[in-house]
C-alpha positions in Angstrom: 0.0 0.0 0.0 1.4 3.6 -0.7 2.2 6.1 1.6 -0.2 8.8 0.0 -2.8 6.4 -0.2 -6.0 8.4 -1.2 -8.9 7.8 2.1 -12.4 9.0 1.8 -13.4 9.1 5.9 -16.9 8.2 6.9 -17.4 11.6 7.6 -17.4 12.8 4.4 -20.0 10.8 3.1 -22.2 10.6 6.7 -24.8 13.4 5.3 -24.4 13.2 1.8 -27.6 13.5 -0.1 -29.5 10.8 -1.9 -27.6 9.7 -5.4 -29.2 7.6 -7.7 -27.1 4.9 -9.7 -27.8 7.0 -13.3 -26.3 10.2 -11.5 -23.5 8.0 -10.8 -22.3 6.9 -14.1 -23.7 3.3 -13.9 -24.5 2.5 -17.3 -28.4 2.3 -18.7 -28.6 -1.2 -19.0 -27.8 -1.9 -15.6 -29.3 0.6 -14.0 -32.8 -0.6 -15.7 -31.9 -4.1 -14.1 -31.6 -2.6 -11.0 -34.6 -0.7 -11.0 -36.7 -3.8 -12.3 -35.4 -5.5 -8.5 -36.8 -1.7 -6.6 -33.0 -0.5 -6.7 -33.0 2.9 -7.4 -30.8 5.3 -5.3 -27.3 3.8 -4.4 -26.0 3.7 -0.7 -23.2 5.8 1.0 -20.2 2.9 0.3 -21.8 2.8 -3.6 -21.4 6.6 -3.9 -17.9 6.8 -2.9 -16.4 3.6 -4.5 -18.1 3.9 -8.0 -16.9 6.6 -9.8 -13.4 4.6 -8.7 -14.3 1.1 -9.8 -16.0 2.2 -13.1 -13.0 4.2 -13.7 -10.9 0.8 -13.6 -8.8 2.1 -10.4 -8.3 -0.9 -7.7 -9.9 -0.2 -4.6 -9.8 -1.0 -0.8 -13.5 -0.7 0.7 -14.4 -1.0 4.0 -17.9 -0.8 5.6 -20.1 -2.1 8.1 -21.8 -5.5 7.5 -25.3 -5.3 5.4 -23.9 -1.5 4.1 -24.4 -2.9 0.4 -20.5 -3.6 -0.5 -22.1 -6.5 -2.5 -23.7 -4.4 -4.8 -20.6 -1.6 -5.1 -18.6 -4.5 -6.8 -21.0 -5.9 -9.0 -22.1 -2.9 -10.8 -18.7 -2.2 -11.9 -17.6 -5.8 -12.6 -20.7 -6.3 -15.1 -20.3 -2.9 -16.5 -16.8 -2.6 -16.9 -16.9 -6.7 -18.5 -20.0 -5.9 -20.5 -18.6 -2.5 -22.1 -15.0 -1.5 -22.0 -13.5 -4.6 -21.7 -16.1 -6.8 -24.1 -15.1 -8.6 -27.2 -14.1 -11.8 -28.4 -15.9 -15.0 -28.2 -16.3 -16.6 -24.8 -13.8 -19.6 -24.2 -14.3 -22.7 -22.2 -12.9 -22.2 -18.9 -11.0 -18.9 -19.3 -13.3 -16.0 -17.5 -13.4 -12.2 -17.8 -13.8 -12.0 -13.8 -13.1 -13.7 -10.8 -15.0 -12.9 -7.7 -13.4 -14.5 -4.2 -15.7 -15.5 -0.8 -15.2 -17.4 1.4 -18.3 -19.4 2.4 -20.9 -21.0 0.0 -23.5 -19.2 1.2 -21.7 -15.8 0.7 -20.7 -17.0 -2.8 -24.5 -18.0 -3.5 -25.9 -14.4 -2.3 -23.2 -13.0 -4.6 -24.2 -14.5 -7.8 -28.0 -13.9 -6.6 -26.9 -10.1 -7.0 -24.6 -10.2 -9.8 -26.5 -12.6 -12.3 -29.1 -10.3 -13.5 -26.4 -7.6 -13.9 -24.6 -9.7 -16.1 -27.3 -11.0 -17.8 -28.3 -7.2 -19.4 -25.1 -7.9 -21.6 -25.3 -11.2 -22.2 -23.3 -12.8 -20.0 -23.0 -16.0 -17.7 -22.0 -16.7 -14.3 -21.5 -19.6 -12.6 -20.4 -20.2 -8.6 -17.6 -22.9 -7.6 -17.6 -24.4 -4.3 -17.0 -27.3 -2.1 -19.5 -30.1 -0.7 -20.9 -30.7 -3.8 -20.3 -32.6 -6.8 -17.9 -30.6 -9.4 -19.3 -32.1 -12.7 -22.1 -29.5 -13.1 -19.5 -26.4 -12.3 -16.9 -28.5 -14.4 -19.5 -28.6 -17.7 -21.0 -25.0 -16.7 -16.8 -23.9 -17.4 -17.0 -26.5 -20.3 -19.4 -24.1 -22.3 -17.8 -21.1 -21.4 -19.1 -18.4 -18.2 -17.8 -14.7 -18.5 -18.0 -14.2 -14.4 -16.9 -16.9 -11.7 -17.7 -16.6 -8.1 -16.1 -19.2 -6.1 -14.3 -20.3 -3.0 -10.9 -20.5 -3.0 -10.7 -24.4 -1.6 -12.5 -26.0 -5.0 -11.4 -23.6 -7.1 -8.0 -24.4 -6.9 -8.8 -28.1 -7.1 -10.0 -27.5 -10.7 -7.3 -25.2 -11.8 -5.2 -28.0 -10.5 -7.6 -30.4 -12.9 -7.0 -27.9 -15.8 -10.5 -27.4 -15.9 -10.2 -23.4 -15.5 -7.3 -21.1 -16.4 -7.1 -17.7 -15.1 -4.7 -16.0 -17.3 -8.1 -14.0 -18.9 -9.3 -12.5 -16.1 -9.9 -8.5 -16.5 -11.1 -7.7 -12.8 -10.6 -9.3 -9.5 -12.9 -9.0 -6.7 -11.9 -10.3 -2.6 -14.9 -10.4 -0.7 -15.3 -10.8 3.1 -11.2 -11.1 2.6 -11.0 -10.8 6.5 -13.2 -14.0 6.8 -10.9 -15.8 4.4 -7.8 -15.2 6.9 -10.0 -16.4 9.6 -10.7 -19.5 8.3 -7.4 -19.9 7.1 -7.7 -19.3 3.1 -4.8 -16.2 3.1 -2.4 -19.3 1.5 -5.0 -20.4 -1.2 -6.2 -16.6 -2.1 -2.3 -15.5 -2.4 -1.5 -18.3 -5.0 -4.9 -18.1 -6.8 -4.2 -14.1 -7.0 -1.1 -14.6 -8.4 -2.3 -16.8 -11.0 -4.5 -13.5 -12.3 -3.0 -11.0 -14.9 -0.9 -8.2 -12.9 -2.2 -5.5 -14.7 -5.6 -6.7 -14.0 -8.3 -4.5 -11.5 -8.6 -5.4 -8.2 -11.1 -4.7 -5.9 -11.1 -5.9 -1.9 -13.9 -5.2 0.2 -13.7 -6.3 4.0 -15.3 -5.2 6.9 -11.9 -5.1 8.8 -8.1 -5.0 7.7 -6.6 -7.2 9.8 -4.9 -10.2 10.1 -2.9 -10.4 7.3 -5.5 -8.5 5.0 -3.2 -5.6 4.7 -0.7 -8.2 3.2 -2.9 -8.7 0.1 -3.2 -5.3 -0.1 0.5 -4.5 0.0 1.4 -7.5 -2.8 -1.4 -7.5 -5.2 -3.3 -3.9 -5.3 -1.7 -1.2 -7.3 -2.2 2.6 -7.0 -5.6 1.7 -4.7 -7.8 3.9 -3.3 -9.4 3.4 0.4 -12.9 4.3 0.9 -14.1 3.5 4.5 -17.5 4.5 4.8 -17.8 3.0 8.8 -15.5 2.2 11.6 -14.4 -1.7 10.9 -16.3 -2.8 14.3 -19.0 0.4 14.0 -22.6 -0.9 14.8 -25.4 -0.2 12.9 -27.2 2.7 13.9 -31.0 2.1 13.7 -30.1 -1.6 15.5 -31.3 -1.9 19.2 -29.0 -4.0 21.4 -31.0 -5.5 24.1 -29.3 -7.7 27.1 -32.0 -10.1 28.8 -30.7 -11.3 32.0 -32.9 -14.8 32.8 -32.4 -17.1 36.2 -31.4 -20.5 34.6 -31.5 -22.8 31.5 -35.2 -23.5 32.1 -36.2 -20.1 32.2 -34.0 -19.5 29.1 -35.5 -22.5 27.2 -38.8 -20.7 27.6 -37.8 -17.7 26.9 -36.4 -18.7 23.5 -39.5 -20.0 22.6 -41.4 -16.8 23.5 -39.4 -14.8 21.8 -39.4 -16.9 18.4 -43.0 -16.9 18.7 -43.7 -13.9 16.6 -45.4 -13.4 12.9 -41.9 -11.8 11.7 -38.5 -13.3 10.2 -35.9 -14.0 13.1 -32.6 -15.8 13.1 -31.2 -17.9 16.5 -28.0 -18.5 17.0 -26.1 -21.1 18.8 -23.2 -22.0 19.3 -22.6 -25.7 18.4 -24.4 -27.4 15.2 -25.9 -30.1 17.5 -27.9 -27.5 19.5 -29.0 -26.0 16.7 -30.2 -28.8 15.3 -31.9 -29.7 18.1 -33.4 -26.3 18.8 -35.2 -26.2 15.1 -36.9 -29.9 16.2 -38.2 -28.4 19.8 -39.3 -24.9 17.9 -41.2 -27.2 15.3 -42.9 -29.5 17.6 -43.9 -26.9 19.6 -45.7 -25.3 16.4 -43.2 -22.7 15.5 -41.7 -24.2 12.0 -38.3 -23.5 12.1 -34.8 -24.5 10.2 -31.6 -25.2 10.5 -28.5 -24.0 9.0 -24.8 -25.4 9.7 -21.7 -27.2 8.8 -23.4 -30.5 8.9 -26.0 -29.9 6.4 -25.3 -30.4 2.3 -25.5 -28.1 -0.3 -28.6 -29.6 -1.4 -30.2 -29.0 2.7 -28.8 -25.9 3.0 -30.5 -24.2 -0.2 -33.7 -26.1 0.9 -33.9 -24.6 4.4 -32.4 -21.3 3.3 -35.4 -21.4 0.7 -38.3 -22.4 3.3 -36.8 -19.4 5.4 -37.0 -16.7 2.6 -40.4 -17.6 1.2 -42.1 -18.0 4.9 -42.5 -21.5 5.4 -40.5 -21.5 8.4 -40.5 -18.2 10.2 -37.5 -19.0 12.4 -34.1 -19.7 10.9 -31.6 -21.5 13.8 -28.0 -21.5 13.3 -24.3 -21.4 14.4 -21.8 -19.0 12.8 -22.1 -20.4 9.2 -24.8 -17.5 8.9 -23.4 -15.0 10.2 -21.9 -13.8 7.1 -23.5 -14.2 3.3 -27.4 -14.5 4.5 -29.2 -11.9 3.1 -32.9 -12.4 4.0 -34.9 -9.3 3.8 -37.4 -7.9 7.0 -35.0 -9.9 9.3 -36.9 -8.1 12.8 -35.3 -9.9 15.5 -32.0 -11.6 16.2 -31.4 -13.5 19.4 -28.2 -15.0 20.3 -29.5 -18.0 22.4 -25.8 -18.3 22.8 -23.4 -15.6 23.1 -20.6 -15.6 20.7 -17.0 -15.5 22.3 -15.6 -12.8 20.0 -16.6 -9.2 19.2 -16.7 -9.5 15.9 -18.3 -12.5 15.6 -21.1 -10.6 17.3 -21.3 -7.9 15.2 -21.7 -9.7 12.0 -24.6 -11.9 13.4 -26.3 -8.8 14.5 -25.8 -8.1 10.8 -28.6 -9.9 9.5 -31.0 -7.3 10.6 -31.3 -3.5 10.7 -29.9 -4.1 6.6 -30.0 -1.4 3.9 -31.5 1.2 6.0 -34.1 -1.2 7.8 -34.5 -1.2 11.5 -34.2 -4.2 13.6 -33.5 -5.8 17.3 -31.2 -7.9 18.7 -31.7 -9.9 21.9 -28.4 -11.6 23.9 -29.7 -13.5 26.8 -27.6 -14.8 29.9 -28.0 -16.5 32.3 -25.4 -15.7 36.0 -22.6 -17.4 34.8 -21.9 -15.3 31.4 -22.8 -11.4 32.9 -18.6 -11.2 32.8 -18.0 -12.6 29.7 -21.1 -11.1 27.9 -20.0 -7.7 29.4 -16.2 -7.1 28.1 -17.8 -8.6 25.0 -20.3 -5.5 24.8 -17.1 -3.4 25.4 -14.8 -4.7 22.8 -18.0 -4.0 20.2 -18.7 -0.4 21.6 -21.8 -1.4 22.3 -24.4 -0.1 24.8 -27.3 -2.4 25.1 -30.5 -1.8 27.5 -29.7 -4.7 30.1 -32.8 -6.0 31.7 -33.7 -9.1 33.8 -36.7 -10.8 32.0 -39.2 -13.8 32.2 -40.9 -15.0 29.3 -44.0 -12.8 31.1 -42.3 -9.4 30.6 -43.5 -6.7 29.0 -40.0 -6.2 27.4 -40.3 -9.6 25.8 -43.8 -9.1 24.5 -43.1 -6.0 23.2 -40.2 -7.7 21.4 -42.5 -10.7 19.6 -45.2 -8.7 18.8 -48.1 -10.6 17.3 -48.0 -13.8 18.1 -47.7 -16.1 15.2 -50.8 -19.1 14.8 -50.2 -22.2 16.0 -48.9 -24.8 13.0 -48.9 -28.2 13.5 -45.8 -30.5 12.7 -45.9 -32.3 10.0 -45.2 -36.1 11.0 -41.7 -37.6 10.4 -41.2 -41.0 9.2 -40.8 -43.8 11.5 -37.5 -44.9 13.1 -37.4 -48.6 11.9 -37.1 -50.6 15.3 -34.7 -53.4 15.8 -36.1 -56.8 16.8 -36.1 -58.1 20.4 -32.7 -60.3 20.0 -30.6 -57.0 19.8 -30.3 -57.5 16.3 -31.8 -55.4 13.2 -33.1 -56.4 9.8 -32.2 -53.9 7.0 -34.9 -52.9 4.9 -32.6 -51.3 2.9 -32.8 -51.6 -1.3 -29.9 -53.3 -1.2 -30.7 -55.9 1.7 -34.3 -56.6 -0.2 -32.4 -57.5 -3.1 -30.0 -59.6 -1.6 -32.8 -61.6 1.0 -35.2 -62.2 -2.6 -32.0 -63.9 -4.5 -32.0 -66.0 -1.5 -35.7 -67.3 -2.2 -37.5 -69.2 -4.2 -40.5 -68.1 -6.0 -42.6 -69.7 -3.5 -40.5 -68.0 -1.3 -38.5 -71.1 0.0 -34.6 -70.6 1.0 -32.5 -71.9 -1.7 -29.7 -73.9 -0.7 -26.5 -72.2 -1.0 -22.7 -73.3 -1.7 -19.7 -73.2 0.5 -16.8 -71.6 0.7 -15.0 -73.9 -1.4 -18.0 -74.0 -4.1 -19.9 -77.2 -2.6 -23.3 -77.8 -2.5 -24.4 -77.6 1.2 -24.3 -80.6 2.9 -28.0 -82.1 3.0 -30.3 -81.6 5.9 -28.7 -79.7 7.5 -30.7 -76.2 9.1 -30.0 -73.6 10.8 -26.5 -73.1 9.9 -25.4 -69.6 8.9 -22.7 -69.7 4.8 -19.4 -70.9 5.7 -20.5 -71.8 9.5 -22.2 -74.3 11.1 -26.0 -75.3 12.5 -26.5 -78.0 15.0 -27.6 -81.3 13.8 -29.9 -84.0 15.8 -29.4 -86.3 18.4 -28.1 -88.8 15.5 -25.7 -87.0 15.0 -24.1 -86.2 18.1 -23.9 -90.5 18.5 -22.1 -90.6 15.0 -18.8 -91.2 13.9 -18.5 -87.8 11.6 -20.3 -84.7 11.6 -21.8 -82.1 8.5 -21.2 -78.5 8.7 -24.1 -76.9 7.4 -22.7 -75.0 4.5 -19.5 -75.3 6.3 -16.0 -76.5 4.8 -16.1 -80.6 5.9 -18.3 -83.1 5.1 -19.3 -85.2 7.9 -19.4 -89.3 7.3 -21.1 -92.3 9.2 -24.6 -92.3 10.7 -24.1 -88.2 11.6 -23.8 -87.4 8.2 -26.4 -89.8 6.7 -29.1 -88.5 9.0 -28.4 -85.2 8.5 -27.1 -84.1 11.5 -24.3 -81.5 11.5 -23.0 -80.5 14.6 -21.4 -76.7 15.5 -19.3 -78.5 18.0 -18.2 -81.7 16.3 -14.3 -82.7 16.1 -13.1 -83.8 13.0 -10.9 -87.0 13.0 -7.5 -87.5 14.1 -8.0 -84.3 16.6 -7.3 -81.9 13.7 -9.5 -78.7 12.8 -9.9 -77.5 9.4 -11.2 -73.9 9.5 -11.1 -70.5 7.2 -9.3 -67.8 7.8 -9.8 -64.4 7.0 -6.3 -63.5 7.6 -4.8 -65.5 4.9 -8.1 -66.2 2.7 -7.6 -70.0 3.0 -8.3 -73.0 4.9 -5.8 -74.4 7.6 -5.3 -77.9 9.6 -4.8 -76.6 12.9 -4.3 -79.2 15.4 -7.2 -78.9 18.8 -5.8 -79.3 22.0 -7.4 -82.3 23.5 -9.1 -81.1 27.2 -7.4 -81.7 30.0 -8.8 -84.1 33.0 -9.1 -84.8 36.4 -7.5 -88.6 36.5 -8.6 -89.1 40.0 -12.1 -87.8 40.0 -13.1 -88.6 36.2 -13.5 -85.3 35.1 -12.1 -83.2 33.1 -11.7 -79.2 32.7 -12.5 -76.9 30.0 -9.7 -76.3 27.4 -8.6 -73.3 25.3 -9.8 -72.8 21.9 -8.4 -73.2 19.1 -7.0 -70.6 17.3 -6.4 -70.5 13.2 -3.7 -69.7 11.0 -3.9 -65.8 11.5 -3.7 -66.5 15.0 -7.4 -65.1 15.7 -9.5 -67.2 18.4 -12.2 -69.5 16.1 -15.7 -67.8 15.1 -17.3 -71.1 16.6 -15.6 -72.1 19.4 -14.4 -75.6 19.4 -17.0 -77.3 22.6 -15.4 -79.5 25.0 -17.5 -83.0 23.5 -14.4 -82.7 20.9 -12.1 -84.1 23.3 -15.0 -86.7 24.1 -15.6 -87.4 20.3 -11.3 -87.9 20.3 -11.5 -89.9 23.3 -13.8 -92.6 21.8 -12.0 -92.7 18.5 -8.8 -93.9 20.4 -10.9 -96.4 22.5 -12.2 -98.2 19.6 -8.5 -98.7 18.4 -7.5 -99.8 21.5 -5.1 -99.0 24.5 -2.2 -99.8 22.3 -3.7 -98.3 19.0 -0.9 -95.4 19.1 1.3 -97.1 16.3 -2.1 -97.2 13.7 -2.6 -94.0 11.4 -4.7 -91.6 12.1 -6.9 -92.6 8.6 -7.2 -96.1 9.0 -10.0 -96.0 11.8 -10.2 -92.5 13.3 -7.1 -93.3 15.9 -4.6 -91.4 16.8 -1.3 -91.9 15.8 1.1 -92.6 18.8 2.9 -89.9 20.3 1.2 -86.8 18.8 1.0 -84.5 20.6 -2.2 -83.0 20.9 -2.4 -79.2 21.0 1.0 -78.6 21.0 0.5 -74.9 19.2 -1.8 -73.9 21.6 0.3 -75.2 25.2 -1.8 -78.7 25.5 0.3 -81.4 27.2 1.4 -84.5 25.1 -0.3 -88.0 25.1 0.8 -90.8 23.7 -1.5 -93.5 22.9 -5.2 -94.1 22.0 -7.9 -92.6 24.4 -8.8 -94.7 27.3 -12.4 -93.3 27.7 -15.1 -94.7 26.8 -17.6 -93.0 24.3 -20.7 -91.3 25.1 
C-alpha cells in the first residue's frame, strides 16, 4: 500500500444527499436491471467507490456488515466486462472476472446479486464451491461463463484439474477477505491471486483490515484507493442491542421460545451445530416451524432450508456462525443470540442480518449468571451499549419484542425410526438388503440352498447353519462317527452325516481342525488341543480354543464333546492303538502331541475313555 494512499473518511460521506445509480455513471442497462429488482438510489459505500471502480482504479473498501459492498462491486464488474472490456468469443474455462468468498453461502448471495447484472449484456455466471459434486460447475466452465464466483478451496482443485485457467481475467474481486484469513484461506487466495493477470483490477472489500489482510493489499493492489464508509467494528445505527438477563437454563429454554413466537423473520443463533439442530426440532414440535443452517447440512439441505426461510414457510431460521456472514434475508426483525458468541466481531456480524439497507431491527443476547462477565467485556470490545434487563418470558419487554404472536402450525409427522427386533439384532430394509434376502428365495419364497466356501453344495439336511458356518444337527448325529457342517467346509461321514445331522461343535478325525481364515483367505489344519482331566475324579476341565492360522480365536468355538468325540475314536483302536494311522479308523497316531501350538500337554497313545 502507498504512503499517500488516497482515504475517503466516513465523515465525508455521513450526510451526503441521496444519489441515484444514473447520476453515478452506472451504465443504462444496468441501472434498468436494478430498477426492475426496486433498486434505485445507491447507498453511501456505492457513492464513494463507484466513480473509482467504473474508472478501472483498484480499490480497498471498508464498511459495516449489510452497508451494500455487494452491490458496489457488482455494478462495476458487469459494467466494466459488458462494455469496455467486451469482445471476443467466450472460451471454455478462461473468464473475464473472478469474484473470491469465502463461504458458500456468501458465494450464493453474490451470484443472486450479480447474475441479473450480467445478464443485461449477455453474460453468464457460474459459482464454484465445495461439498458438492464438481461435474455441473466443471460442464457450466465446459461451455464457457464470462464471471466466476467461487471459493478458494474447490477452485483451486479444478485449476489443479485444468478445468479453468485464469490468465483471462480482467477484474478481481476479494470479498469478506477478512473471513478468508479467519478460516485460514490467506495461503490459497495468495497463489490463486497470483495466477491472475498483474495489470488486471482489483477490488477488496472487507469489513476489517486485519490479520494479514493488509498483506494482500500490500502484494497484489496497485495505485488503490481506500474508501471507508464506517468504523471496521461500528454498529449499525437504527439496531437496538437488548441484554436479557434470565435465572437459569429452564427459564432461558422458555424464553427462547417466547421470543421466536412472533409473525416476523428472526434468526437464533447457537453455538454448536448439535444444538442448533436440536433447537429447530423443539421450535417445530412446539408449532413454530423453524430450520436449521450449519456445517453439517449439504449443499442440497442448505439451499432447501435457506429457501423455506426466505419464502415464509418456516418463520424462524436456527444457526451457528455459518450465517453469520453471506445470508441476506430481507425484513429480518429480530436476532437473538441463544448463545453468546466468544468474540466481538463474531457478534457484530450476526447482528448483521437485521437492521440491513437502512431497515431497523433488534437484537436480543440473553444470559443467564454465569456469562454477565464474559457477555460484558464482549459488549465493550463491540462499543456497544445495550438496555440490560432481567426478564421472564411474562415481561413486558419480551412481548413488546414478539409482537403478534404467530398461529399455532402443527408439525408435519416424520417417518418412522425402523425398530430393531427383540434379539438386539436389526433387519435392514434397505434396497440393497431386499435385493439380496429375494436372490435368497425361491418363487414360492422357499430358502435356496446355497454353496460353501469352497464351491460345494451344502451338505443335505442340514438347518440352521449360517454360509461358511455351522448349524447343529440332531441327536443322531451327536452318537455318529462324523459330523456335516451346514454349508460349512467338511463333510461329515457315518450315521451323523447320513441323518443329516451336522454339529457346530463336532471334532473332525484324528483331533485336527480345518477352518477359514480371513487373515490369509484360505483353509488351515490346525491341530485342537485335547481337554485336559481330572485322572482321579473322572473329570475333566475346559480347554482353550483353538485358534487358526492368522492367529485369531475361532468364530465357533471348538465345545469341549471334541475331546470326548477324540477320546472314543482312540478307544475303539484300543489301548495300544498309538502305532495305527490316524486314517485307518479314526485313531490317533502314537505320540502326537495334541495341542502342542496352543500349550496342550502331550499324550501318547489311544484314548482310554469310553464314548458317550
Amino acid at each position: 500500500m502507498s504512503n499517500t494512499l488516497p482515504v475517503t473518511d466516513a465523515t465525508d460521506v455521513a450526510d451526503a444527499p441521496t444519489a441515484s445509480f444514473a447520476s453515478l455513471g452506472v451504465p443504462a442497462p444496468i441501472v434498468a436491471a436494478l430498477a426492475k429488482d426496486g433498486k434505485e438510489n445507491a447507498f453511501p459505500i456505492q457513492i464513494d467507490t463507484l466513480p473509482d471502480t467504473l474508472g478501472g482504479r483498484d480499490v480497498l473498501g471498508r464498511g459495516k456488515t449489510g452497508s451494500g459492498k455487494t452491490l458496489a462491486f457488482s455494478i462495476p464488474m458487469a459494467a466494466r466486462l459488458g462494455g469496455a472490456l467486451a469482445g471476443g468469443a467466450r472460451r471454455a474455462g478462461r473468464p473475464l472476472g473472478l469474484v473470491l468468498a469465502p463461504t458458500r453461502e456468501l458465494a450464493t448471495q453474490i451470484d443472486a446479486v450479480l447474475a441479473p447484472l450480467a445478464a443485461a449484456y449477455g453474460m453468464r455466471t457460474t459459482t464454484i464451491f465445495g461439498g458438492v459434486s464438481q461435474n455441473r460447475q466443471v460442464q457450466a466452465l465446459k461451455a464457457g461463463v464470462d464471471i466466476v464466483i467461487a471459493c478458494p478451496g474447490r477452485l483451486e482443485d479444478l485449476m489443479k484439474q485444468g478445468f479453468i485457467k485464469l490468465d483471462a481475467v480482467e477484474v478481481t474481486v476479494l470479498d469478506e477477505a477478512d473471513h478468508m484469513a479467519d478460516l485460514g484461506f490467506l495461503p490459497g487466495v495468495t497463489r490463486i491471486m497470483k495466477a491472475t493477470p498483474n495489470d488486471g483490477q482489483r477490488l477488496l472489500f472487507s469489513a476489517t483490515l486485519d490479520n494479514g489482510v493488509d498483506k494482500l493489499v500490500k502484494q497484489f493492489l496497485h495505485d488503490e484507493v481506500l474508501h471507508s464508509v464506517d468504523e471496521a467494528n461500528s454498529p449499525v445505527a437504527k439496531m437496538t442491542h437488548h441484554v436479557f438477563e434470565t435465572e437459569s437454563l429452564d427459564t432461558k429454554k422458555a424464553l427462547v421460545e417466547k421470543l421466536a413466537s412472533g409473525k416476523g423473520r428472526r434468526i437464533l443463533f447457537m453455538r454448536t451445530k448439535h444444538h442448533a439442530k436440536k433447537l429447530a426440532k423443539q421450535l417445530t414440535d412446539s408449532g413454530i416451524p423453524a430450520v436449521d443452517l450449519h456445517g453439517n447440512l449439504s449443499q442440497p439441505q442448505r439451499d432447501r432450508n435457506l429457501a423455506a426461510f426466505q419464502d415464509g414457510s418456516a418463520r424462524v431460521l436456527v444457526a451457528t456462525d455459518v450465517a453469520a456472514r453471506g445470508v441476506h434475508v430481507d425484513d429480518i426483525e429480530l436476532v437473538i443470540h441463544v448463545d453468546p458468541p466468544t468474540e466481538h466481531k463474531a457478534y457484530l456480524h450476526r447482528s448483521g442480518r437485521t437492521a440491513r439497507a437502512g431497515a431497523e431491527g433488534d437484537v436480543v443476547t440473553l444470559v443467564i449468571p454465569s456469562q454477565k462477565r464474559d457477555v460484558a467485556q464482549l459488549m465493550k470490545k463491540a462499543d456497544i451499549r445495550p438496555t440490560i434487563t432481567s426478564v421472564t418470558p411474562s415481561s413486558p419487554e419480551v412481548a413488546a419484542l414478539v409482537g403478534e404472536v404467530a398461529a399455532y402450525v402443527k408439525p408435519a409427522p416424520r417417518a418412522a425410526v425402523q425398530q430393531q427386533g427383540s434379539g438386539g439384532g436389526g433387519r435392514s430394509q434397505g434396497a440393497n438388503a431386499q435385493r439380496k434376502r429375494a436372490a435368497r428365495q425361491d418363487s414360492q419364497g422357499n430358502p435356496i440352498a446355497r454353496a460353501d466356501r469352497s464351491g460345494r453344495p451344502a451338505a443335505a439336511g442340514a438347518g440352521g447353519g449360517r454360509s461358511g458356518g455351522a448349524g447343529r444337527g440332531s441327536e443322531a448325529g451327536r452318537g455318529g462317527a462324523g459330523a456335516g457342517r451346514s454349508g460349512g467346509s467338511r463333510q461329515g461321514s457315518g450315521q451323523g452325516s447320513r441323518d443329516g445331522g451336522s454339529r457346530r461343535d463336532a471334532a473332525p478325525r484324528g483331533g485336527a481342525s480345518t477352518f477359514y481364515s480371513t487373515e490369509s483367505g484360505r483353509g488351515a489344519v490346525t491341530p485342537v488341543r485335547e481337554d485336559s482331566r481330572d485322572e482321579a475324579r473322572g473329570t475333566r476341565q475346559p480347554g482353550r480354543r483353538a485358534q487358526s492360522d492368522g492367529g485369531q480365536s475361532r468364530t465357533n468355538a471348538v465345545r469341549n464333546d471334541q475331546a470326548d468325540f477324540a477320546a472314543s475314536q482312540g478307544q475303539r483302536s484300543g489301548a495300544g492303538g498309538g502305532s495305527r494311522r490316524a486314517s485307518s479308523d479314526g485313531g490317533r497316531p502314537g505320540g502326537l502331541k495334541v495341542g502342542g501350538l496352543v500349550g496342550g500337554k502331550p499324550r501318547s497313545g489311544g484314548g482310554q475313555r469310553g464314548g458317550r
